[in-house]
Rosetta silent file (secondary structure, phi, psi, omega in degrees, C-alpha in Angstrom):
SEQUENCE: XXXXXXXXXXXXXXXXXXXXXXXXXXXXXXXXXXXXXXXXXXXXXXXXXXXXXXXXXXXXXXXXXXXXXXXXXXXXXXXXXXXXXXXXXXXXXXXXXXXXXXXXXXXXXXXXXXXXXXXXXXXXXXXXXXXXXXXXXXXXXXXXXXXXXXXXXXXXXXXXXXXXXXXXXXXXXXXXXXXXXXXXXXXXXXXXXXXXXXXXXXXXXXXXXXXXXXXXXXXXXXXXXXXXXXXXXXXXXXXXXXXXXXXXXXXXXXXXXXXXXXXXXXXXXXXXXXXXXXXXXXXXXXXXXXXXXXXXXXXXXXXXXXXXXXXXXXXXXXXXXXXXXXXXXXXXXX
SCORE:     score description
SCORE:     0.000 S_00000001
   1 L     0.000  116.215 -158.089   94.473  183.798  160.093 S_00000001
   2 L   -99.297 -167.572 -171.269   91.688  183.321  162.623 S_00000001
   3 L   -85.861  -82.861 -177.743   88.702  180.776  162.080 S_00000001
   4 L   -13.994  -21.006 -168.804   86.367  183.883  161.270 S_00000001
   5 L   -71.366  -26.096 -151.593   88.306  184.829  158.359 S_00000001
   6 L   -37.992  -49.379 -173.695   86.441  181.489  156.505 S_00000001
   7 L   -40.072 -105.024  160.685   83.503  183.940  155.743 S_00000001
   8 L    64.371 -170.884 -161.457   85.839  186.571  153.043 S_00000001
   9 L   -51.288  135.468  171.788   83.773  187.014  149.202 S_00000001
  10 L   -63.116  149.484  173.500   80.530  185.664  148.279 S_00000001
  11 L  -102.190 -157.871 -159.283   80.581  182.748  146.174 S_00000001
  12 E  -111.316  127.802 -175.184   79.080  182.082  142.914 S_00000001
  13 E   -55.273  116.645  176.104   76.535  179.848  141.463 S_00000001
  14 E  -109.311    1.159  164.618   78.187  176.386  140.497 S_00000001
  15 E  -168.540  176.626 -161.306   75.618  174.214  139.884 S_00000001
  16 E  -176.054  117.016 -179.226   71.687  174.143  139.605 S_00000001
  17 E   -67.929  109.168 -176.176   69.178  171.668  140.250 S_00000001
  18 E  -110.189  151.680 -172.377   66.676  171.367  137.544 S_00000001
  19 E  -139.876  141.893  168.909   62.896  169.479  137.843 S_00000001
  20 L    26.979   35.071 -179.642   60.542  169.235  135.117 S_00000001
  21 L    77.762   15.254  178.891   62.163  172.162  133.278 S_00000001
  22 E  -102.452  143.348  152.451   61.783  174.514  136.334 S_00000001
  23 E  -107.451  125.113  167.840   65.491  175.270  138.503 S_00000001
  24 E   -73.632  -25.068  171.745   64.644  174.432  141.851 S_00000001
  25 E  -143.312  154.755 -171.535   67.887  174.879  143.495 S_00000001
  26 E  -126.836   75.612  162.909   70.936  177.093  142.848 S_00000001
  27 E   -85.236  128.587  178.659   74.123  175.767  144.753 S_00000001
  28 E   -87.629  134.120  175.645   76.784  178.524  145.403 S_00000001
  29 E   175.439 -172.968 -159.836   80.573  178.246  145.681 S_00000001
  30 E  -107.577  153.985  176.194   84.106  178.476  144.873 S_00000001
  31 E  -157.334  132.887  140.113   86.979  177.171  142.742 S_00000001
  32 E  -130.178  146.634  169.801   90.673  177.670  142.462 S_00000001
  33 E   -95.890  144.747  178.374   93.267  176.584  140.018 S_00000001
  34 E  -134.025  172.582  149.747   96.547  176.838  140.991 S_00000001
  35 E  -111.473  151.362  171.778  100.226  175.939  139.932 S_00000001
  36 L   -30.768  -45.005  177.880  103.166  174.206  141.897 S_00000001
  37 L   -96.292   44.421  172.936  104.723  177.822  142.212 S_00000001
  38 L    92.022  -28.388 -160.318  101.768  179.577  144.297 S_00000001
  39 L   -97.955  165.161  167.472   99.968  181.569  141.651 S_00000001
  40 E   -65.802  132.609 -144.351   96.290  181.334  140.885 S_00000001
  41 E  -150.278  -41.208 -133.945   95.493  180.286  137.156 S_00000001
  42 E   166.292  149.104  162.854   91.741  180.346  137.269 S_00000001
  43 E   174.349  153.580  179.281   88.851  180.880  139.918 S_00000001
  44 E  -108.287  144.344 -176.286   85.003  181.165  140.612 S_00000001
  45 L    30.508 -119.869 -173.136   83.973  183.191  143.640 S_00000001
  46 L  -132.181  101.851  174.217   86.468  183.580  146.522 S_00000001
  47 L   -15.605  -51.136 -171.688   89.904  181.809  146.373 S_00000001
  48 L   -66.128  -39.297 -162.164   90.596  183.272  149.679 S_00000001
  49 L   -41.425  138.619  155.840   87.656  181.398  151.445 S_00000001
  50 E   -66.165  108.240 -169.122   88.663  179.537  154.414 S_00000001
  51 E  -123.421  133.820  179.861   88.267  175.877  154.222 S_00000001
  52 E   -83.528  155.616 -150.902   89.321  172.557  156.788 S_00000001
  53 L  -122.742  -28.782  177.308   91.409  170.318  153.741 S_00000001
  54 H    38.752 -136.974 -166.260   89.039  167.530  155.670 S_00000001
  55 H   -88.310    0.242  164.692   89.834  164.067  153.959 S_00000001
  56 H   -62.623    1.130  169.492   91.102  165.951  150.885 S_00000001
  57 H   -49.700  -50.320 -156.285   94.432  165.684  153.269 S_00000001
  58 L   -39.434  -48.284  142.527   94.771  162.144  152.953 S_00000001
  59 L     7.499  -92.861  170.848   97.062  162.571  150.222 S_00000001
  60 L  -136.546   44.139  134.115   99.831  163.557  151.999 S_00000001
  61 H   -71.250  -51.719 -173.957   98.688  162.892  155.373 S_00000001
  62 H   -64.932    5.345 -159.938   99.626  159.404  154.005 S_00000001
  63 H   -96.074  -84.946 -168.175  103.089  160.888  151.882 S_00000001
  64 H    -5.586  -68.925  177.664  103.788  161.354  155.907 S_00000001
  65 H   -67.968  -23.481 -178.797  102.983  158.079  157.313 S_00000001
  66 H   -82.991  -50.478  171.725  104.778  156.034  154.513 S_00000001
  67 H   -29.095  -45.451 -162.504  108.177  158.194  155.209 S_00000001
  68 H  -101.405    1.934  171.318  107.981  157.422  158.336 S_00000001
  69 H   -69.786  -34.229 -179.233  106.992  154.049  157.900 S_00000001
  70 L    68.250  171.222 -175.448  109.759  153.407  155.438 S_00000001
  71 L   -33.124  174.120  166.587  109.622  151.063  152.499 S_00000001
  72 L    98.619    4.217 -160.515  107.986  148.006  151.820 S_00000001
  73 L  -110.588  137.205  153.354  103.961  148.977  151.354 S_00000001
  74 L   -67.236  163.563  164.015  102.261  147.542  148.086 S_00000001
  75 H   -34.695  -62.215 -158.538   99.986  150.177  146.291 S_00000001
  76 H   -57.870  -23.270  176.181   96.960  148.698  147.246 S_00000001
  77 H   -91.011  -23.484 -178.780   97.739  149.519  150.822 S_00000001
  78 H   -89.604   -7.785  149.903   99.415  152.831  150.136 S_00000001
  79 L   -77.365  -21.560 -179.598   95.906  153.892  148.251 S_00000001
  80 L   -77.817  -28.345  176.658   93.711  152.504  151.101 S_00000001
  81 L   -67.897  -26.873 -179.261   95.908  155.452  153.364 S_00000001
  82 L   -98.986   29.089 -169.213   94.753  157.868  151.094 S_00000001
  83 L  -104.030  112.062  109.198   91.461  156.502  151.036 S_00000001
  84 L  -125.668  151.153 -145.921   88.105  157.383  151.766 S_00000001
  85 L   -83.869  152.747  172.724   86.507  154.409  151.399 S_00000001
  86 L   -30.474  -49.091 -153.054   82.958  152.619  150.699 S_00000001
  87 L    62.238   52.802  154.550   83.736  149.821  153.737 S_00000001
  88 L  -115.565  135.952  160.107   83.267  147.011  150.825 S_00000001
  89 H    30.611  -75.978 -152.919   84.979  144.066  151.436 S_00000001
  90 H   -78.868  -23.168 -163.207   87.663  144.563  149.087 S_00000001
  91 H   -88.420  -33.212 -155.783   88.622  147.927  151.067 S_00000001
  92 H   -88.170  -29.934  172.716   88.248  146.576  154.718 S_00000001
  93 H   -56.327  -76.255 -175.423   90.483  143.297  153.497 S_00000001
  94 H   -46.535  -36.836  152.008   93.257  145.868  152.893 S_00000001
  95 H   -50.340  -76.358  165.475   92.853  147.686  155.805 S_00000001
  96 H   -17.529  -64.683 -167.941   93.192  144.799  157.885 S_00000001
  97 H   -68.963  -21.727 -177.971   97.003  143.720  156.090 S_00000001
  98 H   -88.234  -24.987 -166.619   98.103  147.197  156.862 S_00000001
  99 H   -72.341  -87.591  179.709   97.367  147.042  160.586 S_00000001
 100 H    13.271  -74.300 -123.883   98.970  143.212  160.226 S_00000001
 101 H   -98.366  -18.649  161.771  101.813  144.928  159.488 S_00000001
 102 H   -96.394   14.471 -176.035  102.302  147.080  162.559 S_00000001
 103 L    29.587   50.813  154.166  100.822  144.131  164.385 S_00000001
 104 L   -94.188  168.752  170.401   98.076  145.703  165.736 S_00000001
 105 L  -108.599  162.393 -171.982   94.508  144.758  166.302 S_00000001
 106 H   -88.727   27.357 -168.755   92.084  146.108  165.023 S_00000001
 107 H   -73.186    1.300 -158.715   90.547  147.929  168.287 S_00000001
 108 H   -86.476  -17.301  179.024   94.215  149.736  168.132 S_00000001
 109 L   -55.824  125.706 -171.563   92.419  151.654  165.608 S_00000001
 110 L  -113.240    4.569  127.377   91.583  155.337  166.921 S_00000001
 111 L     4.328  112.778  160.160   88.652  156.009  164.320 S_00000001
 112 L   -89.634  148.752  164.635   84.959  155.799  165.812 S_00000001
 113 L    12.376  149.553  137.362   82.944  152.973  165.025 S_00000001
 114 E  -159.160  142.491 -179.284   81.379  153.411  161.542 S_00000001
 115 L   -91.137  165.093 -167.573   79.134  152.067  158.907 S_00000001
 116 L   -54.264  128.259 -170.534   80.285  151.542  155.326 S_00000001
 117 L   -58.054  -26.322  161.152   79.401  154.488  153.247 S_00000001
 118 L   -67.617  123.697 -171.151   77.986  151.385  150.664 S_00000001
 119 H   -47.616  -72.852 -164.197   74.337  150.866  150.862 S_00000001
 120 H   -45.456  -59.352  176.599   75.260  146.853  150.300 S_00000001
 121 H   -51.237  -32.430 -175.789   78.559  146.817  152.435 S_00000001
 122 H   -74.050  -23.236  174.947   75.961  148.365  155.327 S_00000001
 123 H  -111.954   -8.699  143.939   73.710  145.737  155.655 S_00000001
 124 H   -49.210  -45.217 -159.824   76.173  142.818  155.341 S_00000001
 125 H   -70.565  -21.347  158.579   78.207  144.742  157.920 S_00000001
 126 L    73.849  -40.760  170.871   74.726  144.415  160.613 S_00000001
 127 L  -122.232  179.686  159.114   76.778  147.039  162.981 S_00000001
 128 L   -91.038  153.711 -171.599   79.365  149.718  162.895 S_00000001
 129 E  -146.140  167.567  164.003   82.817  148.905  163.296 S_00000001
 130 L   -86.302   14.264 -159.072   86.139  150.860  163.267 S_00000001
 131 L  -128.059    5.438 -175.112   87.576  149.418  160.671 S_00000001
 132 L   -94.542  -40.501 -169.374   84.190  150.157  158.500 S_00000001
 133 L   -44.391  124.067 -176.841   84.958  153.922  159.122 S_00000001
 134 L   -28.183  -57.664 -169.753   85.960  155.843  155.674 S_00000001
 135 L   -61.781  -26.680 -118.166   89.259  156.816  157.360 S_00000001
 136 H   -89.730  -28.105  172.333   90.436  153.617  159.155 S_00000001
 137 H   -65.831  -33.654  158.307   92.877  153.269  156.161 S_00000001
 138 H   -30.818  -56.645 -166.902   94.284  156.571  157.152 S_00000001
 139 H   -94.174  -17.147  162.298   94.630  155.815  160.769 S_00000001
 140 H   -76.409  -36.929 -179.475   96.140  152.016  160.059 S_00000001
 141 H   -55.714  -26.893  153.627   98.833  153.581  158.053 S_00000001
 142 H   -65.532  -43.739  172.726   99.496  155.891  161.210 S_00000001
 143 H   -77.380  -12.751  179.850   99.914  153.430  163.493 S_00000001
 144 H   -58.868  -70.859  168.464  102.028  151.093  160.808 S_00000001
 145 H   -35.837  -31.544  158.289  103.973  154.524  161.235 S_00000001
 146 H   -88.339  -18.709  153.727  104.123  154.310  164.931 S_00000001
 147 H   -17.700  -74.762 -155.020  104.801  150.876  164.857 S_00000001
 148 H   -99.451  -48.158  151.521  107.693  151.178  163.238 S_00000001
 149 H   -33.375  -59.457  177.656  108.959  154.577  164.948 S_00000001
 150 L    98.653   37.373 -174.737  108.241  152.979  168.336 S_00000001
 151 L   -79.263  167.063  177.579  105.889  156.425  168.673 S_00000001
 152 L   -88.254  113.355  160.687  102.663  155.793  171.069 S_00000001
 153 L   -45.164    4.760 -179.982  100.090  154.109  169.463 S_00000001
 154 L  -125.031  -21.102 -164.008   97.209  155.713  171.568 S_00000001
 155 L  -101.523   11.898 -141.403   98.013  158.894  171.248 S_00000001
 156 L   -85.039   -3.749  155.926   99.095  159.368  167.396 S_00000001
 157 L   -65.182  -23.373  163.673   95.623  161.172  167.227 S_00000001
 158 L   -55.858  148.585  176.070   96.841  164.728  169.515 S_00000001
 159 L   -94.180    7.595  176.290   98.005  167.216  167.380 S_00000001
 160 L  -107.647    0.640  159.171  101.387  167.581  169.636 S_00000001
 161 L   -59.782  129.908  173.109  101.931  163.712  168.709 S_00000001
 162 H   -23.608  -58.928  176.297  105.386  163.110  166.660 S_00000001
 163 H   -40.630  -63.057 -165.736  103.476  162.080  163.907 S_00000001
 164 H   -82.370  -24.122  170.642  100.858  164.814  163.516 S_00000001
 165 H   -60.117  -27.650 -163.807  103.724  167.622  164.275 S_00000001
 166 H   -76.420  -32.227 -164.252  105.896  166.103  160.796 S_00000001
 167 H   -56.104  -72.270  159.672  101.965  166.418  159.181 S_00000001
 168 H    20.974  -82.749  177.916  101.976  170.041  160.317 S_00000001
 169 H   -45.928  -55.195 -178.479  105.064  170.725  159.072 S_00000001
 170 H   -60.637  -45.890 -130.731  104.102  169.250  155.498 S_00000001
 171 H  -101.052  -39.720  162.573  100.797  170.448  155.210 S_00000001
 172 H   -26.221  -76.470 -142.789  102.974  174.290  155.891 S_00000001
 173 H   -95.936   13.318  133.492  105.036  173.635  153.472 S_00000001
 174 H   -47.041  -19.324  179.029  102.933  172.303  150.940 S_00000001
 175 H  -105.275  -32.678  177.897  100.366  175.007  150.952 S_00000001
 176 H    75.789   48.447  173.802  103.362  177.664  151.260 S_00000001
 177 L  -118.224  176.343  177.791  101.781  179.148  154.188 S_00000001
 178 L  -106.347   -8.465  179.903  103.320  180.002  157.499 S_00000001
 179 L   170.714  125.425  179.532  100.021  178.842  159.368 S_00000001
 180 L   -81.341  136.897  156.339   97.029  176.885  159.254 S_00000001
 181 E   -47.706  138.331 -170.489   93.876  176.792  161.240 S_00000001
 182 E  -136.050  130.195  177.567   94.012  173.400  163.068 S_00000001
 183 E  -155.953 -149.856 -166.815   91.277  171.733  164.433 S_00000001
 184 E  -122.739  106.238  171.966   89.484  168.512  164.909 S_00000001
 185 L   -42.897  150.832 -164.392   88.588  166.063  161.915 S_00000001
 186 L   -83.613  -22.192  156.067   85.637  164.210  162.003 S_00000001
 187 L   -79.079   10.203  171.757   87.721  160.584  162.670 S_00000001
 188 L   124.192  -35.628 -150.177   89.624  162.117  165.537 S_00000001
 189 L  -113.246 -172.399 -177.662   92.320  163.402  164.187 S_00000001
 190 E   -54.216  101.326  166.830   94.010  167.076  163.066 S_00000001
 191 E   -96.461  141.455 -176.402   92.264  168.827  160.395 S_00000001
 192 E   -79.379  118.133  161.181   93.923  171.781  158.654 S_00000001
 193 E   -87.833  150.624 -177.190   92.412  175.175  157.549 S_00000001
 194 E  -169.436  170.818  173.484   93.387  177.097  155.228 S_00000001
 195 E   -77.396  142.313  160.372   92.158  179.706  151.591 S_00000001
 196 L   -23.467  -56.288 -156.372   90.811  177.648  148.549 S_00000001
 197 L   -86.114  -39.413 -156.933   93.630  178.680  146.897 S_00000001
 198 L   -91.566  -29.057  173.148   96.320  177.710  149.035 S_00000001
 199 L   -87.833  -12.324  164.814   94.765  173.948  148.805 S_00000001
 200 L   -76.700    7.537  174.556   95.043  174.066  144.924 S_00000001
 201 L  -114.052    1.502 -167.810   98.457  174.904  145.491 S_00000001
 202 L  -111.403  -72.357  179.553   98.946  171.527  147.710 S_00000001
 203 L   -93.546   21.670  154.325   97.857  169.634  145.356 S_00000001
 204 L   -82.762  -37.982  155.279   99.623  170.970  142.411 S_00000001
 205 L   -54.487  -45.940  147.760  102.346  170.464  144.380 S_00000001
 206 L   -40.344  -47.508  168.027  101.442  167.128  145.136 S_00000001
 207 L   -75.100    4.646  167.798  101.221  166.482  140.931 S_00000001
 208 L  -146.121   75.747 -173.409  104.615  167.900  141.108 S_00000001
 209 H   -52.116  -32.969  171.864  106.396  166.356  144.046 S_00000001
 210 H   -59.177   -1.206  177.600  109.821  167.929  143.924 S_00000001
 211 H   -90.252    6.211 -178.504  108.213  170.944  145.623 S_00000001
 212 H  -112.189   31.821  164.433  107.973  169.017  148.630 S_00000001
 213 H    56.329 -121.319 -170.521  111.272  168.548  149.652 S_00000001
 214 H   -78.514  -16.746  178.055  112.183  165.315  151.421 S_00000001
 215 H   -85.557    7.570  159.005  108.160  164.205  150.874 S_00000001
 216 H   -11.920  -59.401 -169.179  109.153  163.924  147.410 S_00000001
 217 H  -105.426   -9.225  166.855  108.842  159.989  147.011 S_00000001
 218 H   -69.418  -55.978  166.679  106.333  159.659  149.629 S_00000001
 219 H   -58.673  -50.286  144.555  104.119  161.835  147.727 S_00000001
 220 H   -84.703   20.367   84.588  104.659  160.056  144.705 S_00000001
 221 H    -4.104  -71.382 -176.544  103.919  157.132  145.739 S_00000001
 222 H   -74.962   -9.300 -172.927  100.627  158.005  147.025 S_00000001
 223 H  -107.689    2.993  168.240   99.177  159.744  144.085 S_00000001
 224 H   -61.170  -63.830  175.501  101.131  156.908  142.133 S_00000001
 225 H  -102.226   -3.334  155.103   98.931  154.533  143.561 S_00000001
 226 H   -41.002  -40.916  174.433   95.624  156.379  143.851 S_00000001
 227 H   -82.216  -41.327 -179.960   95.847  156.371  140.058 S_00000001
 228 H   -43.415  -52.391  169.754   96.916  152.934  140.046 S_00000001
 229 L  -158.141  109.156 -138.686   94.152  151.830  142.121 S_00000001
 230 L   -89.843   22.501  159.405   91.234  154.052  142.138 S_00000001
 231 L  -100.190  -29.875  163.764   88.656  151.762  143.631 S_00000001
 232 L   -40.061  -27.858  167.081   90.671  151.583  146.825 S_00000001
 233 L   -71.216  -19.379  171.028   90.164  154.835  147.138 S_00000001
 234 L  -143.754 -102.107 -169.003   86.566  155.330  147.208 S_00000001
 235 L   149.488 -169.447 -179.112   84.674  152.484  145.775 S_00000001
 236 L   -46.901  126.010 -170.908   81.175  151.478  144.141 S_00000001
 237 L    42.690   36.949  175.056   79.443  155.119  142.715 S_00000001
 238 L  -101.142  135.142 -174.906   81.811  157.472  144.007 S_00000001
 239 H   -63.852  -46.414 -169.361   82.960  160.649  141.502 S_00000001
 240 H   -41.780  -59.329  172.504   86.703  159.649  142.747 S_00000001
 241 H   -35.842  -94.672 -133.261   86.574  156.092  141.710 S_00000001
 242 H   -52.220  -38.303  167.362   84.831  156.700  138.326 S_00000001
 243 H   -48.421  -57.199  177.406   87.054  159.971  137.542 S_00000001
 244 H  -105.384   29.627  143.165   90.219  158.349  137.674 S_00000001
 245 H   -83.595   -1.605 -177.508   89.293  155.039  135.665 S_00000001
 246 H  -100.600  -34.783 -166.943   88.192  157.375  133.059 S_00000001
 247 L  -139.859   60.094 -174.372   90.954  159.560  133.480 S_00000001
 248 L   -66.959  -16.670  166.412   94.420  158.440  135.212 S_00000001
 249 L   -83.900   14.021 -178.268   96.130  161.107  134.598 S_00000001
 250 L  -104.548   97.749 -175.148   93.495  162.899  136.832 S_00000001
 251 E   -69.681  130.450  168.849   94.368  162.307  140.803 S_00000001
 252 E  -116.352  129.755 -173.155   90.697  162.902  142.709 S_00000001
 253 E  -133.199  119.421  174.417   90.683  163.016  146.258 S_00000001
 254 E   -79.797  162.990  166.245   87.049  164.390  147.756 S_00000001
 255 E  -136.495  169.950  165.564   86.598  165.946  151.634 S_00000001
 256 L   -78.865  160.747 -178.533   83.721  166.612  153.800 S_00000001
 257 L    95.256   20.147 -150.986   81.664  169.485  153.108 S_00000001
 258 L    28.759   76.084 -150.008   81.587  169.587  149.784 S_00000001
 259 E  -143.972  131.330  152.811   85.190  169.803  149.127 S_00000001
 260 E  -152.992  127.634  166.944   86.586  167.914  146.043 S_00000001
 261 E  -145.898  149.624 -175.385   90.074  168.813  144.842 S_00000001
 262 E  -103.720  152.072  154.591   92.145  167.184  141.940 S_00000001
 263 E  -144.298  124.682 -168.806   95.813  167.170  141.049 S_00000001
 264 E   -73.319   65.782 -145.315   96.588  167.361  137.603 S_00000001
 265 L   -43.796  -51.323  165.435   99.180  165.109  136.949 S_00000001
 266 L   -96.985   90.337   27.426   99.915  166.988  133.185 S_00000001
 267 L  -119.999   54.051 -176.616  100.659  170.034  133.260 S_00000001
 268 L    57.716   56.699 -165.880  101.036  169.991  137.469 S_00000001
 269 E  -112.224  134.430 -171.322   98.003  171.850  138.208 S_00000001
 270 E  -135.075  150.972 -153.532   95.657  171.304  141.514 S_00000001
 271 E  -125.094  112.603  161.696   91.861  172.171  141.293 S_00000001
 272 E  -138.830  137.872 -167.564   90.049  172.822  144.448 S_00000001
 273 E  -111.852  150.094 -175.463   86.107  173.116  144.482 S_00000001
 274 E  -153.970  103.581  166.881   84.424  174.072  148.040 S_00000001
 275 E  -100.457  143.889 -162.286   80.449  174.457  147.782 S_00000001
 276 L   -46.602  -53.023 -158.722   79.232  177.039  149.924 S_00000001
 277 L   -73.512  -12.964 -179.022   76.086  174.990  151.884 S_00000001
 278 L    90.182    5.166  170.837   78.571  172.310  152.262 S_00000001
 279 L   -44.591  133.000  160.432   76.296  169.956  150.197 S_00000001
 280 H   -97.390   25.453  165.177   78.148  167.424  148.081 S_00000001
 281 H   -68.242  -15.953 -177.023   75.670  166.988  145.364 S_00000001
 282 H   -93.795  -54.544 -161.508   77.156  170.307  143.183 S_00000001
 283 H   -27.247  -55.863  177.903   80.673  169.354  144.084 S_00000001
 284 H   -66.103  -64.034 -169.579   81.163  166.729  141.181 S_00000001
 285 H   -72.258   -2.871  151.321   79.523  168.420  138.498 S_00000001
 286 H   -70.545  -35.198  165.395   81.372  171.372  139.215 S_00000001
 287 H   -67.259  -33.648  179.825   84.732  169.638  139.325 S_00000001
 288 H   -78.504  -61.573  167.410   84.174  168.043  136.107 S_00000001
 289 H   -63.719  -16.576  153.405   83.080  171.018  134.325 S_00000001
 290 H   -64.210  -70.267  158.503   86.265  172.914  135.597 S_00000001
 291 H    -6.390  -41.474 -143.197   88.058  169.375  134.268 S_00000001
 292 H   -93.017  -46.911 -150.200   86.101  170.160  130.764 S_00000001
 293 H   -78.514  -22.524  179.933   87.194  173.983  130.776 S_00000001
 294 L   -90.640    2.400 -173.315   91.048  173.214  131.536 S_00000001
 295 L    88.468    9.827 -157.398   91.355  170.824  129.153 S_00000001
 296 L  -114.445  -14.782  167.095   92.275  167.718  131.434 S_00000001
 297 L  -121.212  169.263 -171.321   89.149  165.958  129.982 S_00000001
 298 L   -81.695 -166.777 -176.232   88.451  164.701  126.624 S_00000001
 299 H  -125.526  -18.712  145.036   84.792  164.820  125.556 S_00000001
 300 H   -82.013    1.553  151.540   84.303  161.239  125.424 S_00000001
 301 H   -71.751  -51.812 -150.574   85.880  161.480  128.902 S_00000001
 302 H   -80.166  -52.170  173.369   83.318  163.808  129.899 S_00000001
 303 L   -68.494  -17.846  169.241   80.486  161.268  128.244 S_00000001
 304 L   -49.488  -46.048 -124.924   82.162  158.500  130.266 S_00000001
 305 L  -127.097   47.311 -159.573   81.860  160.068  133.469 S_00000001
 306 H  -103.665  -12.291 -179.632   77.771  162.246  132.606 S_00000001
 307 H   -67.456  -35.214 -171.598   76.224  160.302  135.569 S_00000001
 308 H   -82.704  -45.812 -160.087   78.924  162.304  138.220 S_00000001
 309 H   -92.021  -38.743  177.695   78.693  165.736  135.972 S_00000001
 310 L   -96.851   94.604 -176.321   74.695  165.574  134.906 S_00000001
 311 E   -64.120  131.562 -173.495   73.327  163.860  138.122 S_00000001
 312 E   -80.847  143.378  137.225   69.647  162.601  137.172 S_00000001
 313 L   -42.105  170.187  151.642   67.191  164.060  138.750 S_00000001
 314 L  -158.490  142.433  135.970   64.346  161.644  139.288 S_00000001
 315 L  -147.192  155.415 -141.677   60.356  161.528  139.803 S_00000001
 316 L    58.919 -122.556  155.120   58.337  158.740  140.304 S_00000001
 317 L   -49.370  -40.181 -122.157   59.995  155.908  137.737 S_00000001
 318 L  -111.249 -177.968  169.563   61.306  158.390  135.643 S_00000001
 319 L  -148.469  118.751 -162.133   64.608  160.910  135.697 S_00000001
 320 L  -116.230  -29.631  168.587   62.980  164.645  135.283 S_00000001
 321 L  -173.493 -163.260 -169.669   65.572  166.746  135.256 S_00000001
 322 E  -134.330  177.553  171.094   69.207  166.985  136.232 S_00000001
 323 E  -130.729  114.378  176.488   71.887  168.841  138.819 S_00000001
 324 E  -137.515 -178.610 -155.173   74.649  169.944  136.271 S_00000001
 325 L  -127.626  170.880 -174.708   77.367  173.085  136.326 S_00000001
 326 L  -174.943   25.211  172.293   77.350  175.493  133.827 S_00000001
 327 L   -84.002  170.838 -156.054   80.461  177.961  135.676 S_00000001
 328 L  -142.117  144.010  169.324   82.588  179.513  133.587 S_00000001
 329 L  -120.650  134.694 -148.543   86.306  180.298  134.865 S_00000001
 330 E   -88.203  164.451  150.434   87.529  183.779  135.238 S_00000001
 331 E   -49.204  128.168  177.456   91.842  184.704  135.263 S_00000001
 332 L   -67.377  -49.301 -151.535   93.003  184.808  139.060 S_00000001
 333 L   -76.301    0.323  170.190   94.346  187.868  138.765 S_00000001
 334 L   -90.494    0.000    0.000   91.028  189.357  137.990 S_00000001
């Protein structure tokens, strides 16, 4: 499966910007549903596109790092590994106690610099830091893991580092492929490629952990406490946050690129949305309305959560029109 492949079936319009009763924009893209045993339940344009899993990974990059970390993490720290987060306060405090806990500092951090994705956390924070970066709970929970391994702490970013070979391995046999495109993440470290389809089959597996062999309790665990505690995971206006306080039996984990995929806790089902321009303004209400069509949200769920699926438009003062989804999902097998 080369990089070139990414290209495969056009997609499909999945959301559409409307102003003053005109639509001004059309974004196009893809969705598959999947189940824990591989097959395709549901899809919008083309499953097969090729996609990097970006920070939709996190998941069980972090199932990884707590195995090898072994016991002993509270939630709040095992959701900041799967996190990424705003860089408020409450996220960068937690960050901090996991690198405590491998007794690192935090410059051990291999992250670049970054400011908090919160307008408010960015101008308290005056600079960028690494520990402001979206990922840096990701990358303290790797070094907690090398920590505690006694693996090298400079390098746990290489993809032939101990660490990132067990991710490898996982991210195989979670997807049920025999090989992934592998390449470089936008914090440093190995990002995976792989069809649409194959990551809705990762994270159905993920909502159904026994398919993952020994990454079983590590994996529950992390989507255990992602639901527990879903502002660690994002933060202030974020679709993740507000989706699963509305909805816990709904795991949300976003990527870059306009990548958002879910795992359905009830009835083990994983949802991955990929808009074509890579914008993430379509991403949510497309995720949501796939949410509305499978049945995972209520309709006072749906009114909960109308800021993430009808985003206002606005001009001047005023909110003029909206960016909402209106896809409709076909049988995979068609």
């Amino acid at each position: 499966m080369g990089a070139g492949s990414a290209w495969g079936g056009r997609g499909e319009p999945i959301a559409e910007v409307t102003r003053s009763g005109l639509v001004e924009s059309v974004h196009l893209g893809h969705v598959a549903v999947c189940d824990a045993a591989g097959r395709l339940l549901a899809r919008v344009g083309d499953p097969g596109r090729v996609v990097f899993a970006r920070s939709a990974m996190k998941p069980l990059q972090a199932a990884v790092a707590l195995r090898a970390a072994g016991q002993g993490l509270p939630e709040a720290e095992v959701a900041v590994a799967c996190a990424s987060h705003n860089g408020e306060p409450v996220h960068v405090r937690t960050v901090r106690r996991l690198l405590r806990r491998a007794g690192l500092p935090t410059a051990a951090l291999r992250c670049p610099p970054g400011w908090p994705i919160d307008r408010e956390a960015a101008i308290r924070a005056g600079r960028p830091a690494r520990v402001l970066h979206n990922c840096s709970g990701k990358h303290a929970a790797m070094l907690l893991a090398c920590a505690r391994r006694g693996w090298d702490p400079d390098g746990y970013p290489r993809a032939d580092h101990p660490l990132q070979r067990r991710i490898h391995r996982a991210v195989l046999r979670a997807a049920g492929l025999d090989r992934v495109v592998v390449g470089v993440d936008g914090c440093g470290v190995p990002v995976h490629g792989m069809p649409l389809a194959s990551l809705g089959v990762l994270f159905a597996r993920l909502a159904r952990p026994d398919r993952l062999g020994p990454l079983a309790e590590g994996a529950a665990r992390a989507l255990a406490a992602m639901a527990s505690h879903p502002y660690l995971v994002a933060g202030r206006n974020r679709v993740d946050t507000a989706l699963m306080e509305v909805a816990p039996r709904v795991v949300v984990k976003a990527g870059a690129e306009g990548l958002l995929c879910a795992a359905l806790l009830e009835p083990g089902i994983g949802v991955a949305v990929k808009v074509e321009d890579g914008g993430d303004r379509a991403a949510a209400p497309a995720l949501l309305r796939t949410l509305g069509l499978l049945g995972a949200l209520t309709t006072e769920q749906l009114r909960a959560l109308g800021a993430h699926a009808d985003r206002p438009v606005r001009g001047g003062d005023g909110v003029v029109g909206r960016i909402s989804s209106r896809l409709d999902l076909r049988p995979g097998g068609e």
